[in-house]
C-alpha positions as MATLAB code, in Angstrom:
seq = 'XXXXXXXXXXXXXXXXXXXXXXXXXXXXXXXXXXXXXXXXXXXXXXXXXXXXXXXXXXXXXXXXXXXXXXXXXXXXXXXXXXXXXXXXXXXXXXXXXXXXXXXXXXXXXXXXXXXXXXXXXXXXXXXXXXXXXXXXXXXXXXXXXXXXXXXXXXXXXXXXXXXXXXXXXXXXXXXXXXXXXXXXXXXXXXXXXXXXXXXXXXXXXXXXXXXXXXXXXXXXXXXXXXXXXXXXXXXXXXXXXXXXXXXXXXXXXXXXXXXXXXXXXXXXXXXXXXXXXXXXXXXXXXXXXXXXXXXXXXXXXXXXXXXXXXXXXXXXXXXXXXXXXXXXXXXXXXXXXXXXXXXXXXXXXXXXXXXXXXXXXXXXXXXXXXXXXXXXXXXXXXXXXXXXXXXXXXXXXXXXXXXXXXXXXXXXXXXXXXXXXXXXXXXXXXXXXXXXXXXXXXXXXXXXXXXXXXXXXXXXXXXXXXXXXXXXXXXXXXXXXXXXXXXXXXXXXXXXXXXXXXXXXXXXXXXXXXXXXXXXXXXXXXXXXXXXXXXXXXX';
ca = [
     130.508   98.393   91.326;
     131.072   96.061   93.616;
     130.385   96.501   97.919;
     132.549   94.559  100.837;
     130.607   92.998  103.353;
     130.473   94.006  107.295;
     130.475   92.128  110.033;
     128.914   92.122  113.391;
     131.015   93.060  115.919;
     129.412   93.380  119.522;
     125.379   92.968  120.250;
     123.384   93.460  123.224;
     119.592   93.280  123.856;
     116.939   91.582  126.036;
     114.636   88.781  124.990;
     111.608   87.743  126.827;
     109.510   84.939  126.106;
     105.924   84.066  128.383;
     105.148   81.253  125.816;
     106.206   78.532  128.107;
     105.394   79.962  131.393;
     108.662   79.622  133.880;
     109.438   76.454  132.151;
     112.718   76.754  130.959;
     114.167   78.714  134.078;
     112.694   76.216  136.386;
     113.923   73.007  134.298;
     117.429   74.504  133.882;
     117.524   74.866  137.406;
     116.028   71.479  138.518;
     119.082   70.160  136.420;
     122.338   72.604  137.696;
     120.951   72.707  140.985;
     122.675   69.859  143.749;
     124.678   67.124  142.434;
     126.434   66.408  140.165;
     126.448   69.682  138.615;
     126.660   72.150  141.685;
     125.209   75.042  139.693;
     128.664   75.001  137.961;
     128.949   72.995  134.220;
     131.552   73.422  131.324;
     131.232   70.707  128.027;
     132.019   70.758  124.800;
     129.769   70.519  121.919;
     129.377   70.947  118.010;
     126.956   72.744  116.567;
     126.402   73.247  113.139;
     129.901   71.445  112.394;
     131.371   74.508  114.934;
     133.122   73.490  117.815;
     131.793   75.668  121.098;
     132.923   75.223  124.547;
     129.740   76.055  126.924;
     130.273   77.271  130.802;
     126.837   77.653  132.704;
     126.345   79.145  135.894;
     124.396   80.887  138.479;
     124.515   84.633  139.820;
     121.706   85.533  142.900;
     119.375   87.490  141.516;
     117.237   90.535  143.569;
     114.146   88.738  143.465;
     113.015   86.742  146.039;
     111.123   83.179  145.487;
     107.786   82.765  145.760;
     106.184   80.941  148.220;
     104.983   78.295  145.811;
     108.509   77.796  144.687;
     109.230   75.932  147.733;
     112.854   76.549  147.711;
     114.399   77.273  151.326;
     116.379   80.475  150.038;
     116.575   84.175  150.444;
     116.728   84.923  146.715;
     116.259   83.442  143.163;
     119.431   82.388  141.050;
     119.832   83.219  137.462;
     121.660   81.413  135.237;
     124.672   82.225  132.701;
     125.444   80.399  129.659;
     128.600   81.539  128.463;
     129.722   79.801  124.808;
     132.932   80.592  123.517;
     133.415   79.325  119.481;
     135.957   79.640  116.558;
     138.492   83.010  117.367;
     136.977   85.721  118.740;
     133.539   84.296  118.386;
     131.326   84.197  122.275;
     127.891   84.452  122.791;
     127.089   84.824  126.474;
     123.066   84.659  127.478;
     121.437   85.518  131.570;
     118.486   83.453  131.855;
     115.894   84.660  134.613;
     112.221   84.215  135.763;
     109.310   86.604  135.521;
     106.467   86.579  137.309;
     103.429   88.868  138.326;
     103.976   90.639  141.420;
     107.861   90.232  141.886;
     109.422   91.288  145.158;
     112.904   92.672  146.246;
     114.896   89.674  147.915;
     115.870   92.067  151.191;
     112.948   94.777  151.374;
     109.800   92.661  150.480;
     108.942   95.805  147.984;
     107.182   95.251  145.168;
     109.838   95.680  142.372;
     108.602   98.193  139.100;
     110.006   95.403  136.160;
     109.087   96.233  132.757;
     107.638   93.103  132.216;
     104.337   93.391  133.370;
     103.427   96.542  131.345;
     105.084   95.056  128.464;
     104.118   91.311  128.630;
     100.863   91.093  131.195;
     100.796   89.296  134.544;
     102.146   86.308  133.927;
     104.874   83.831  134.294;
     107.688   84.283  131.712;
     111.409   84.247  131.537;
     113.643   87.157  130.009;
     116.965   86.487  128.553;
     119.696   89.153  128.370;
     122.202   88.279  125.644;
     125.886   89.643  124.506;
     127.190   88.801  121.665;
     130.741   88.805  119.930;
     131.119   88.372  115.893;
     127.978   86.730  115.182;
     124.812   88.156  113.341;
     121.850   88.898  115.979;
     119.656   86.027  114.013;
     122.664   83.400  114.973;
     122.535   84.590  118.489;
     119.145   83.810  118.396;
     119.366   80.242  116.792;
     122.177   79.513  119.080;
     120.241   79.511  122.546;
     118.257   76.622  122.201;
     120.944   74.916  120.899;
     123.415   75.349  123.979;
     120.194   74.548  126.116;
     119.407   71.314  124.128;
     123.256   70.687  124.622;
     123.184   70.949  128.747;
     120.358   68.610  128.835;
     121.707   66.181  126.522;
     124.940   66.062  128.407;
     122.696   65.915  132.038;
     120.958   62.951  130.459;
     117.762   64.907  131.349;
     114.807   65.334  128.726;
     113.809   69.061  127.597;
     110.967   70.352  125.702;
     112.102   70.669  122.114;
     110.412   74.339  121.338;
     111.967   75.951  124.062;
     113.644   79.593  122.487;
     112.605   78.163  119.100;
     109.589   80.616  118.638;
     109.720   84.329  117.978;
     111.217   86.455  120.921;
     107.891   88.900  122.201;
     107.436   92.259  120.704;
     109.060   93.736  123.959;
     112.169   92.034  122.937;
     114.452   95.294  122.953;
     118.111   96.052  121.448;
     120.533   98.731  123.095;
     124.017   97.864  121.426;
     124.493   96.908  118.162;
     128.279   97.367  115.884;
     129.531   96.423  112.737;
     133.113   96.526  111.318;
     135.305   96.355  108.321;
     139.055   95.634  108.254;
     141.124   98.118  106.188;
     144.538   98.274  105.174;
     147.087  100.663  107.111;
     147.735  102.632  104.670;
     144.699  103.380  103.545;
     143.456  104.144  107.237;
     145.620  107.208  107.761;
     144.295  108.368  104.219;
     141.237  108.510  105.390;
     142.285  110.008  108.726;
     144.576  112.522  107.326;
     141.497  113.334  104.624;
     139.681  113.953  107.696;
     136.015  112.490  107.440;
     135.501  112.535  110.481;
     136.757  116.236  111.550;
     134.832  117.576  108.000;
     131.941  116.221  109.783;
     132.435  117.823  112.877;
     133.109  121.210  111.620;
     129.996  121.490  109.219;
     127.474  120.148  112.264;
     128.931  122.748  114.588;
     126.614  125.183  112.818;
     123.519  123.730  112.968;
     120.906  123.645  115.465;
     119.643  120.968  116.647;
     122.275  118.540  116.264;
     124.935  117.432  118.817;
     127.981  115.599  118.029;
     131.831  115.243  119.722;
     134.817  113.919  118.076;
     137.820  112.634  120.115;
     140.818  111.967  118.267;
     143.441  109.746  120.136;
     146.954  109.500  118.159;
     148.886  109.853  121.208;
     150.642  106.127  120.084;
     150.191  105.678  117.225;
     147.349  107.477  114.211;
     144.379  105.960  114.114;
     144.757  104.662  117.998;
     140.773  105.393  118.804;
     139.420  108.167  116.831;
     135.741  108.693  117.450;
     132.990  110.954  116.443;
     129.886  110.641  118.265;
     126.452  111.938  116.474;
     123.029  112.304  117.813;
     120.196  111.167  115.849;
     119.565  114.289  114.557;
     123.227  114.873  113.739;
     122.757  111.248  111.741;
     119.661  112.809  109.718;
     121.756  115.627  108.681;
     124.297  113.604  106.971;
     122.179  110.665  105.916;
     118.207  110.897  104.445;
     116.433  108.979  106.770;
     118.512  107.698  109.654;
     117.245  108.619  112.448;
     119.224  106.456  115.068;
     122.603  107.992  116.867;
     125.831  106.810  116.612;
     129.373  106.333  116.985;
     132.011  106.149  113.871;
     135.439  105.053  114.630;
     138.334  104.236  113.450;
     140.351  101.730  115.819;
     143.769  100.287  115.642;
     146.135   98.427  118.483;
     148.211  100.379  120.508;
     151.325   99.148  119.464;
     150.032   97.259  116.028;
     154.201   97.148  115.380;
     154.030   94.395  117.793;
     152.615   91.880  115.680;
     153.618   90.561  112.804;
     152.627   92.996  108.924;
     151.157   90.082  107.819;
     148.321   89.595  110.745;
     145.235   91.691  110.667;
     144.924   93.429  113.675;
     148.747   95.327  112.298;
     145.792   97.079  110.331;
     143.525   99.022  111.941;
     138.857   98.107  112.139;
     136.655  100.616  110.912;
     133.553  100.437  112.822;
     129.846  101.785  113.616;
     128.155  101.828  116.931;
     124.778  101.942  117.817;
     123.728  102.127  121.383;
     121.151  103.514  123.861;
     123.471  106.101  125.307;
     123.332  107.523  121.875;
     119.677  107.900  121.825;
     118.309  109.333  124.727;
     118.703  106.263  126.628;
     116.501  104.426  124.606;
     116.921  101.017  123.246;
     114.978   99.638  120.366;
     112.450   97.274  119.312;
     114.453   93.287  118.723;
     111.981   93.900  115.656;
     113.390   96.316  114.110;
     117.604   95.173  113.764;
     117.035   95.153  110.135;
     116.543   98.652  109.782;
     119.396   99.620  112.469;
     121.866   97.477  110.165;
     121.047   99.323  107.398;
     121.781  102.475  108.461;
     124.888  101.148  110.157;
     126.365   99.897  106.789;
     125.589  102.746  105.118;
     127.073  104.884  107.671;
     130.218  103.175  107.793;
     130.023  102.471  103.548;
     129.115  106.122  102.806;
     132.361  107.281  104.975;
     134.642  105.273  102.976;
     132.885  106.473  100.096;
     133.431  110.291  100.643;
     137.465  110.142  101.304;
     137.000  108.224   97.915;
     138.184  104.941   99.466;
     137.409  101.899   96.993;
     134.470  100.105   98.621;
     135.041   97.073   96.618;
     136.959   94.038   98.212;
     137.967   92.443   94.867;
     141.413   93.457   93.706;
     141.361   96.408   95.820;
     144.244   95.619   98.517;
     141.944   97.871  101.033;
     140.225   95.385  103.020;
     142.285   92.800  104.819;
     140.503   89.632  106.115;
     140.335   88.826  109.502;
     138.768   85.512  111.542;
     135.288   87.413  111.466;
     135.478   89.327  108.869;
     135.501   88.067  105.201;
     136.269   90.817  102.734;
     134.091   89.881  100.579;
     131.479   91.551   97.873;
     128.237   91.279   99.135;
     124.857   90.862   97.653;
     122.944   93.009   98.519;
     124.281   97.313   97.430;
     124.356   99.802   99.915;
     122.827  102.972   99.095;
     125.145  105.704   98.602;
     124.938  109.468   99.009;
     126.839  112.571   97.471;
     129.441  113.691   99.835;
     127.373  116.277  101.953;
     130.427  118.437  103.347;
     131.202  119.711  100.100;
     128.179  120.897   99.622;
     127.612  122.252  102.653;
     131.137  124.311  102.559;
     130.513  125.718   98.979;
     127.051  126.932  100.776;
     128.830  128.540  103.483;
     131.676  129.944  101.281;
     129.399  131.099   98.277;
     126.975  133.151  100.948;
     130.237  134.725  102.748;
     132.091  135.832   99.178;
     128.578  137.656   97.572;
     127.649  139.188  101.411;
     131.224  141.043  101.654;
     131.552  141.802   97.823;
     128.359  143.961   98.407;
     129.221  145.266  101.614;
     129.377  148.571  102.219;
     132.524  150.715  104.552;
     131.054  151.195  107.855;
     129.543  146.918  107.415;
     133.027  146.164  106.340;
     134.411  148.232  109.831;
     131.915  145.953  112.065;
     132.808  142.411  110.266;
     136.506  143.377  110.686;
     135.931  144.386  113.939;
     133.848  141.510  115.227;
     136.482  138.912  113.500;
     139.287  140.006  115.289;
     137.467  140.562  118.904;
     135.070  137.014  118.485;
     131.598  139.605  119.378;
     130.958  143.310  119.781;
     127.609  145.217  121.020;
     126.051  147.330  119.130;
     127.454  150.525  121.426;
     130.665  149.015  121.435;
     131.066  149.586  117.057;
     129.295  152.582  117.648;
     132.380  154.488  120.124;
     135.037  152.377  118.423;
     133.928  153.083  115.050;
     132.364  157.126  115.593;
     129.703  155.825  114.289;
     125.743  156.698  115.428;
     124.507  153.030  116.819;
     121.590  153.272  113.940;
     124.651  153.491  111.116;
     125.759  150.046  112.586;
     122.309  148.453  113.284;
     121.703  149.176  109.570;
     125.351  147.924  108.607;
     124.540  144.964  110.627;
     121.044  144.256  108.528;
     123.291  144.476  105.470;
     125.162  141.571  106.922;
     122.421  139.851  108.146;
     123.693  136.236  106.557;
     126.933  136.534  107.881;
     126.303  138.402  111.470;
     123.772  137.756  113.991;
     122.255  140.440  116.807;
     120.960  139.154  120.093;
     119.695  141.551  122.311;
     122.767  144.290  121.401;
     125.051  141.251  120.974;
     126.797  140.791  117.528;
     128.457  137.853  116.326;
     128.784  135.909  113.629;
     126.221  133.052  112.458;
     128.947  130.489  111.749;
     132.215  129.742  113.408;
     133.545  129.115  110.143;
     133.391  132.436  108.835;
     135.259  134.471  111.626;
     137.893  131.671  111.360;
     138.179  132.598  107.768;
     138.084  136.466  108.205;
     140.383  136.266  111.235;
     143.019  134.689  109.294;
     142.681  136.905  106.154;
     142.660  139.955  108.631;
     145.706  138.916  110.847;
     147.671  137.927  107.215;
     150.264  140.716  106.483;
     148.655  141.131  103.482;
     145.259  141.698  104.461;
     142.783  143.603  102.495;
     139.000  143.165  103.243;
     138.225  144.458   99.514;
     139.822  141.469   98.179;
     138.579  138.589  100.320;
     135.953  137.718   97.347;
     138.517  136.447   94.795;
     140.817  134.694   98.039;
     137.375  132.780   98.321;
     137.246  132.222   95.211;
     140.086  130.766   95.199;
     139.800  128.813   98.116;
     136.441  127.248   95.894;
     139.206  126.477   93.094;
     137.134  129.214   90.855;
     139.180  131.802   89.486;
     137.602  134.795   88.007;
     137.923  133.621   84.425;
     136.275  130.065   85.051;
     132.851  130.814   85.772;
     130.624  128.892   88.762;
     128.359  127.626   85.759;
     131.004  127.238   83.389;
     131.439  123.429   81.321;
     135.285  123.451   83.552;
     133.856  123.603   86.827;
     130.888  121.041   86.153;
     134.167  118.863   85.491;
     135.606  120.065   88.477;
     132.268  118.867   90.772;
     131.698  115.843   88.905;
     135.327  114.726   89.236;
     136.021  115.767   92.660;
     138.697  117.466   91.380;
     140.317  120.482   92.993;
     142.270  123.600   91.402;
     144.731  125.561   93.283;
     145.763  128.953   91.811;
     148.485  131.694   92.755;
     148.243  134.833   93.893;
     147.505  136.750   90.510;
     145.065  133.772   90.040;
     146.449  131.584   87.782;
     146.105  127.724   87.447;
     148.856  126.472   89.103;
     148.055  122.584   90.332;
     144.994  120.649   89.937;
     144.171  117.346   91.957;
     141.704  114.567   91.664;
     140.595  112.369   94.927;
     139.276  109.913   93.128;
     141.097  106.764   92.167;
     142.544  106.464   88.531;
     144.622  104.345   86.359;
     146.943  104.553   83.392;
     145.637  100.911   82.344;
     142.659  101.358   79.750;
     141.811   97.598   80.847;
     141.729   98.331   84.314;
     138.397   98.376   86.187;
     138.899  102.562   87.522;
     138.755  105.291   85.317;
     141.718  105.683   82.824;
     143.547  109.140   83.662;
     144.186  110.144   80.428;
     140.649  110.426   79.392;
     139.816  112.176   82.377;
     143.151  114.932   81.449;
     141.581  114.899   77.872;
     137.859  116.019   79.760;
     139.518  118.618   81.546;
     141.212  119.988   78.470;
     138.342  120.272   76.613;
     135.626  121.960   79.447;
     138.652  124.128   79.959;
     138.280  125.091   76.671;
     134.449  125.312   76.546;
     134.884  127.577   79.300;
     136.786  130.324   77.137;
     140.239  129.991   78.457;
     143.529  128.952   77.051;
     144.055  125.751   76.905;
     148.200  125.994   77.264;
     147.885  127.577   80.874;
     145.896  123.898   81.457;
     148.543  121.804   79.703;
     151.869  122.374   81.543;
     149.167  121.913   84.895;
     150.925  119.388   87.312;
     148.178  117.065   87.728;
     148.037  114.521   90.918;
     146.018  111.336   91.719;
     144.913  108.873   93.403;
     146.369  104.950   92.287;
     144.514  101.410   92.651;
     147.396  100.370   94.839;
     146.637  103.155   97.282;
     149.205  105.538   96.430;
     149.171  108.858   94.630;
     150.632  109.701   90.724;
     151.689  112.994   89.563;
     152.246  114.065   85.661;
     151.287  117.011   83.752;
     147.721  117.174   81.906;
     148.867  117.778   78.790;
     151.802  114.602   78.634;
     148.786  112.442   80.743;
     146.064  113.362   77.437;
     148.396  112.777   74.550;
     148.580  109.165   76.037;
];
């Protein structure tokens, strides 16, 4: 199975280099300072066979010269080489000195840099960069181009290694985003299919974690819909990532105003990694490698659980842009099982056995604290006429399901008084029955088994069965992607009706209540197919 590629999106970071001393500050400004230049230069140049236009310069810095600088001047200049390339493509670098004992321009104090702890006392320069659709190592090879560039076009010589050796270890990261491009249509699927809310809802109940999702569809779906995840939120959902991060989905305000046929009518997919994410920390230049990876496999594992084809050939889901290819990669992304699935049948297994053993005065106090959202322990005991020792021992019955804090009951999970408050406020409520309704919200009815051969099918298909209210089959749907064609690259649908025949079998039921099942799917060209199982496996 094939992977698309992603693409860089926005970078920023801090280089610092003390191999050459103040060199390359000092000789850029020997050349941009007084005529002809002015501290002001734009040229154009090619590099690499790509045309860039290059602005440089200056901005006062906070640091006042030293003495053996010589310059008659209250502070120090820094210098901005802004390059602008092909579409969208910029990459914009502030050039400054660094020096042992650095002073404030205005106060004389000695100013607390990082540099000294990190690099030692001595002369250096740091280089803060920001860069637009280009891979950090390009952004790197690209500054001593645009430096060779300004010298060649000053006439002036310039030593050839400057920025051509390895940034120092200090060399730090703090925004970092990759994107792919996918069609409308398949956008709002995923929106509507709610990654990004599933998410949400199964971190809200553990601790630890922090995470907030802001949905914006006020213009149009898909308009900026975020979810922001700490880095323990990110290990939850991913083994090993340990970086936090934003996921979002992004499309123009009005995308109607451009033409269907140019990209931006359909909307980016991207992944953020910044500082603000992690506890204000940036990371290690060093270690980009390791935050792309778990940046693609954020954004590819997303994709991957709303069953979105992550393939760019023949797909029709990822539309090319002036940065972004759509185009296999090398290199496969690891991929995960879906971990909201698992983490609802968890939830929804442990709430169905705990109130199918429950005794009368537990199932008073689990009513009770549904429909109020928390209860003391004295409370159940007047409303109920109940001693408070009947309820403390009710509530170590439900001691999965409720939790007691200091006289305080409520329950362990948001989820489950949503579920029980709905069920209770229905007009046909009936606590003794809310293990088969979950059962049924699982898609397990009481004659198909949790072990049975049919609902193996059921997990290994992503498939979902919806039955009626005496718990009958009545629709079954797959999220995965199937087609009619036996040539075709996706799984052929009648073979996958013929499966679910037969495990239905295995699983001791009758196979006609199966047959005349209206079965639904997801197509190749992003749509969805409908057709009953037994018509699809006599194909």
């Amino acid at each position: 199975m094939s992977q698309v590629e992603t693409t860089p999106h926005e970078i920023e970071g801090r280089w610092k280099w003390p191999d050459w001393g103040r060199g390359p500050y000092d000789a850029l400004s020997s050349v941009m300072l007084g005529p002809p230049f002015e501290g002001y230069l734009e040229i154009d140049t090619e590099i690499d066979g790509e045309p860039w236009h290059l602005k440089v310069g200056y901005s006062k810095s906070g640091f006042a010269p030293r003495l053996s600088d010589g310059i008659n001047a209250e502070r120090l200049y820094e210098w901005d080489i802004v390059g602008r390339g092909r579409g969208e493509r910029k990459a914009s670098y502030n050039i400054g000195p660094r020096f042992p004992d650095m002073r404030h321009w205005e106060s004389g104090e000695r100013l607390q840099l990082p540099w000294e702890n990190q690099v030692g006392e001595v002369d250096g320069v740091d280089v803060e960069f920001h860069m637009s659709n280009l891979e950090p190592e390009r952004g790197l090879e690209l500054l001593p181009e645009f430096f060779g560039a300004i010298f060649d076009h000053a006439g002036e010589r310039i030593h050839s290694e400057y920025f051509r050796t390895e940034p120092h270890d200090a060399s730090r990261m703090w925004a970092y985003e990759r994107y792919v491009r996918i069609r409308r249509e398949w956008a709002e699927k995923l929106s509507s299919a709610g990654v990004l809310q599933k998410v949400a809802h199964y971190l809200s109940d553990l601790e630890g974690v922090k995470a907030e999702l802001h949905i914006d569809n006020r213009e149009v779906i898909n308009h900026q819909n975020r979810l922001f995840l700490n880095p323990t939120s990110a290990g939850e959902l991913l083994p090993g990532h340990t970086y936090g991060r934003k996921f979002e989905i992004y499309q123009l305000k009005d995308p109607d105003a451009v033409s269907k046929d140019h990209p931006s009518y359909h909307p980016k997919v991207e992944v953020l990694v910044n500082k603000s994410m992690n506890d204000g920390e940036a990371w290690a230049w060093a270690d980009r490698h390791e935050v792309t990876e778990q940046i693609e496999e954020t954004l590819l594992n997303a994709l991957h659980w709303e069953d979105i084809p992550l393939g760019p050939d023949g797909s029709g889901v990822y539309i090319a842009d002036d940065h972004f290819d759509a185009v296999a990669r090398d290199d496969l992304v690891e991929l995960y099982e879906d971990p909201t699935p698992r983490l609802e049948a968890k939830s929804d297994h442990l709430l169905m056995t705990t109130l199918r053993d429950m005794g009368e005065t537990a199932r008073d106090v689990t009513e009770t604290v549904a429909t109020d959202g928390g209860a003391t322990v004295d409370g159940l005991a007047d409303e109920l006429g109940k001693h408070p020792a009947t309820i403390y021992r009710a509530i170590e019955d439900l001691g999965e399901v409720l939790d007691l804090d200091q006289g305080d009951v409520s329950f362990r999970a948001r989820k489950y008084r949503e579920e029980l408050r709905a069920l209770v406020e229905s007009a046909e409520y009936a606590i003794e029955s809310y293990a088969d309704r979950m059962q049924h919200i699982m898609g397990l009815a009481d004659h198909v088994a949790e072990s049975s051969p049919f609902q193996e099918w059921l997990a290994t298909n992503g498939a979902d069965l919806e039955f009626d209210e005496n718990g009958e089959p009545q629709q079954m749907r797959i999220d995965t992607i199937l087609s009619r064609l036996k040539s075709d690259s996706f799984e052929n649908v009648a073979t996958i009706a013929s499966e679910a025949l037969e495990k239905w079998s295995k699983s001791g039921n009758d196979p006609t209540a199966l047959r005349g099942l209206e079965l639904t799917w997801k197509t190749p060209g992003g749509g969805t197919e409908s057709g009953f199982v037994g018509a699809i496996a006599d194909r």
